[in-house]
C-alpha positions in Angstrom: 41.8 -238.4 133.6 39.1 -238.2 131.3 35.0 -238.5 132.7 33.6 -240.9 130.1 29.7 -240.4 129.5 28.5 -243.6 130.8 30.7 -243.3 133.8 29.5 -239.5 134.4 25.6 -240.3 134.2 25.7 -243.1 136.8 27.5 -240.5 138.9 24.6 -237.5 138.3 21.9 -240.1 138.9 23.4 -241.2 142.2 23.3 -237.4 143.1 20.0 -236.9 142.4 18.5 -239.6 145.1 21.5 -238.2 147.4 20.1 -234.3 147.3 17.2 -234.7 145.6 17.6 -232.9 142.9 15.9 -232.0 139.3 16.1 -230.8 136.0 19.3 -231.0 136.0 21.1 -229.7 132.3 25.2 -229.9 131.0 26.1 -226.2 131.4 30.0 -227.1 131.1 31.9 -229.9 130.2 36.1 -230.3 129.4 37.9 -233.6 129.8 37.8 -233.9 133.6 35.0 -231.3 134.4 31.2 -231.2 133.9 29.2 -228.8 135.6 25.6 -228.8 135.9 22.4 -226.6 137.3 19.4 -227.7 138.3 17.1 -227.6 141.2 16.8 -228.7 145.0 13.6 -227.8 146.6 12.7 -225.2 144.0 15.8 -223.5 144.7 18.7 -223.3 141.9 21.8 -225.2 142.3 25.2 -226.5 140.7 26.6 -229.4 140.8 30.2 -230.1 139.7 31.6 -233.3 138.5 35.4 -233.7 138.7 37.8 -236.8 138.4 40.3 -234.9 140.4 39.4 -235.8 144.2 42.7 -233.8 145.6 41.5 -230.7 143.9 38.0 -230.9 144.3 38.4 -231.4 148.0 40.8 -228.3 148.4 37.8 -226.5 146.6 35.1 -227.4 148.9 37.6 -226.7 152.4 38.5 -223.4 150.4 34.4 -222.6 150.1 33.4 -223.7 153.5 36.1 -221.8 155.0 34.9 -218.7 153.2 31.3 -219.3 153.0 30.4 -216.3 154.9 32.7 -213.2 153.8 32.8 -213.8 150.0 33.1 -217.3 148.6 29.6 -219.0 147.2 27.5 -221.5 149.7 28.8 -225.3 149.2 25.2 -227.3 150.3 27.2 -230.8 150.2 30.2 -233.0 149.0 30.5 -236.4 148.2 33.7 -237.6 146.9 34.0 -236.5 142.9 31.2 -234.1 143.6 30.3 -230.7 145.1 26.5 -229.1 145.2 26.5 -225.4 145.5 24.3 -222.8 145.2 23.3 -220.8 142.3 24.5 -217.1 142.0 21.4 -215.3 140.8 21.6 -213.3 138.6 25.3 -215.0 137.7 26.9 -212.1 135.8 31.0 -212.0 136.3 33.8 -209.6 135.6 34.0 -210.4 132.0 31.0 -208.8 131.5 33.1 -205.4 132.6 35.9 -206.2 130.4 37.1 -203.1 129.3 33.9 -201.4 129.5 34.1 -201.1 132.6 37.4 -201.5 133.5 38.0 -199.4 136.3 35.1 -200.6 138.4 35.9 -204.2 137.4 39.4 -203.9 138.8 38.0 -202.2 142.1 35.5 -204.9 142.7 38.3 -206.9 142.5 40.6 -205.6 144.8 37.6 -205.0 147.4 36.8 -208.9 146.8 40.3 -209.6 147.1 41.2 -207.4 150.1 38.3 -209.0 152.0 38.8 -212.7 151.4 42.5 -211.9 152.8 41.8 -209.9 155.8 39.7 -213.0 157.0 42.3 -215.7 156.8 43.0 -217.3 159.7 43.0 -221.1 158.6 44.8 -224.3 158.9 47.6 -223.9 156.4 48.8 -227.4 155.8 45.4 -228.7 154.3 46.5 -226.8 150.9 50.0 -227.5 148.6 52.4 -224.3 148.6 52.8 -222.2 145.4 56.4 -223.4 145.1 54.8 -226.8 144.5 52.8 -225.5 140.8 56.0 -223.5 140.1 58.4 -226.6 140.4 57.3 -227.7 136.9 59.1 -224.6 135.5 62.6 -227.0 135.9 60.9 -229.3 133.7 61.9 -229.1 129.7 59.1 -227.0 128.0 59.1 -225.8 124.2 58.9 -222.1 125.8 61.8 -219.9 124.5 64.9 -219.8 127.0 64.9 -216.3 128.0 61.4 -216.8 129.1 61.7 -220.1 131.2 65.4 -218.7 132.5 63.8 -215.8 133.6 60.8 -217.1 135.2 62.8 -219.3 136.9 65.2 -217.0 138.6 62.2 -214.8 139.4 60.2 -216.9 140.7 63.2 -218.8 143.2 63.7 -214.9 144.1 60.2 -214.0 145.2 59.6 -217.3 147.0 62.6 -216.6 148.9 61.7 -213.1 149.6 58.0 -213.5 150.4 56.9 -211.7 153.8 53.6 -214.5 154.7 51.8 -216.9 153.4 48.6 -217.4 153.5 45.7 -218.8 151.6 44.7 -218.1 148.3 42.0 -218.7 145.8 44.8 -219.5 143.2 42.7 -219.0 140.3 40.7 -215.3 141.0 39.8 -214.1 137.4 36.9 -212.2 136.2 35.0 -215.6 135.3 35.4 -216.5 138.9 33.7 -213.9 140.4 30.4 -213.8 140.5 27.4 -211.3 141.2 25.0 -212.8 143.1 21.8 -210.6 144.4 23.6 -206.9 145.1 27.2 -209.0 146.4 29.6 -210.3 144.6 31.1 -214.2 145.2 34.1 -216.0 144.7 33.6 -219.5 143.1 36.2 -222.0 141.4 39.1 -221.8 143.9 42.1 -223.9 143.7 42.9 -223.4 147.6 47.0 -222.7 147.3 49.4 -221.3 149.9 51.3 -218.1 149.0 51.9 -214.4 149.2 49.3 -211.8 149.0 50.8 -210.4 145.5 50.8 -214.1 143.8 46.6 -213.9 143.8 46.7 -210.8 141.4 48.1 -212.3 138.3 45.4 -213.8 137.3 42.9 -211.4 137.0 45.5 -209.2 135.1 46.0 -211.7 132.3 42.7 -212.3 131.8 40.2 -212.8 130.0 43.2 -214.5 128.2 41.9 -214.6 124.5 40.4 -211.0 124.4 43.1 -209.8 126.1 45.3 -211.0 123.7 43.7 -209.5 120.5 44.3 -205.7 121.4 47.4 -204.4 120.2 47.9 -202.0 123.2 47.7 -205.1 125.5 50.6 -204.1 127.0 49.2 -200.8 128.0 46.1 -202.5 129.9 49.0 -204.8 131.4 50.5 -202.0 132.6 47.4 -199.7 133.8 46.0 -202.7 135.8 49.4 -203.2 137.5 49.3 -199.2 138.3 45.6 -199.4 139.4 46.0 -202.7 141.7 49.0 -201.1 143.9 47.3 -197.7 144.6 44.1 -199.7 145.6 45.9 -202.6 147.4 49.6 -200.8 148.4 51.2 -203.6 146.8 54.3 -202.9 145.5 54.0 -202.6 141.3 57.3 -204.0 140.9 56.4 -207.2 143.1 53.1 -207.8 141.3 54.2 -207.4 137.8 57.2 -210.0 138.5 54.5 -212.3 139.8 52.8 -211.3 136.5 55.0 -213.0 134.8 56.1 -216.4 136.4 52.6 -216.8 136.0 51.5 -216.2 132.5 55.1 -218.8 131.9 53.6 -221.4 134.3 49.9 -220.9 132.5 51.6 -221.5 129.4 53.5 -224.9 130.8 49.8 -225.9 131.7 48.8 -225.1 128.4 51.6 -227.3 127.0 50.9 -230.2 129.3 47.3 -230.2 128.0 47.6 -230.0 124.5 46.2 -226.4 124.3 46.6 -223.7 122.0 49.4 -221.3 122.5 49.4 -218.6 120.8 47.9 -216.1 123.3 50.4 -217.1 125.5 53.4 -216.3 123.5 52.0 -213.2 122.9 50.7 -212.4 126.5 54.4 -213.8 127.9 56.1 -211.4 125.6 53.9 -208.1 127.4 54.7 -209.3 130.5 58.6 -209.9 129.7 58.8 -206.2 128.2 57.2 -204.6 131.4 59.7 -206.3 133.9 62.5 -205.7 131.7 61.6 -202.2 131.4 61.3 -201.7 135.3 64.8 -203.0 135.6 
């Protein structure tokens, strides 16, 4: 569903009398997204603007629920909107990316560890992962061997998984945030799975850079090593999660008309790590 301009600006202006806010400017915008800062009461804000109701209101129980060990301040909802507050000064991961690559995947993994230790919440208010990874049975112009083994993989880790609890769904460097001296959590999809499924996606990305060094692979592989002596995952587990991922990102990427390319390639360092472990 696509926000149309005319459609979007009756929304803001409703939202401004509602929370009285100001000077509010477009930082983002895709097809069903548009986020914006401003101010309320000289303090700085964003507001997002989505179409999507179901996932916007699984992001704002996700927030309130961790408002307080990790996840950015929500200051009110109102059906396709959420206010939140500003993280100042805003920096992510992706600053770190490779630079910094060590420290970047420990804040990580202390962000992570926290936000799981506290979970103690009412499960049923969030879809399961086996939900997103039912769309792996549809037909997708993926090659076979990828989809086939994505499929078996991921039947065999839902089947295996030791709890469920709930997850971000979507905790890459861009969604993690320094704000003051702490680091926050924002954009979460709210999603019920294992502890390992929240890893892939910080591993993958920053998808395009990732995907223009020719030793990708080897940063794959490094972050996999790093995460289980920081976390005591099991490597094997989280690389395999790895991968149904990075073939369900790229069935995402299909459904929306995206560019592909960085997903072939990124699918095909995945595949050759699993296939290597076996």
């Amino acid at each position: 569903m696509k926000i149309e301009s005319d459609n979007a600006s009756e929304i803001i202006e409703k939202s401004k009398k509602l929370w009285q806010l100001e000077h509010l400017s477009l930082l983002k915008s895709t097809n069903n997204i548009r986020i914006y800062v401003g101010k309320q009461n000289q303090k700085s804000i964003v507001l997002k603007l989505s179409l999507d109701e179901n996932s916007l209101k699984a992001e704002s129980r996700y927030l309130d629920y961790f408002q307080n060990i990790g996840a950015i301040r929500v200051l009110g909802v109102d059906k396709n909107l959420i206010l939140m507050k500003k993280a100042i000064p805003g920096n992510t991961l992706k600053d770190y990316f490779l630079k910094s690559e060590v420290e970047s995947l420990e804040i990580f993994c202390k962000v992570m560890l926290n936000l799981q230790k506290n979970n103690m919440f009412n499960l049923n208010e969030f879809p399961h992962i086996s939900e997103w990874l039912s769309i792996l049975d549809k037909e997708w112009k993926i090659p076979i061997k990828y989809i086939a083994k994505a499929k078996k993989l991921r039947d065999y880790l839902l089947e295996s998984s030791a709890d469920n609890i709930l997850l971000h769904g979507d905790l890459h460097h861009e969604n993690i945030l320094l704000h003051n001296k702490d680091w926050f959590v924002i954009d979460p999809k709210g999603v019920i799975g294992e502890r390992e499924y929240e890893i892939g996606a910080f591993i993958r990305n920053p998808i395009s850079e990732l995907s223009q060094y020719k030793n990708a692979s080897e940063i794959i592989e490094n972050r996999i090593y790093k995460i289980s002596a920081m976390t005591r995952f099991e490597k094997r587990r989280i690389a395999e999660w790895c991968f149904v991922q990075i073939v369900l990102s790229w069935a995402w990427a299909l459904e929306d008309n995206l560019q592909t390319k960085n997903y072939n390639f990124l699918t095909n360092c995945f595949y050759k790590i699993i296939v290597n472990k076996e």
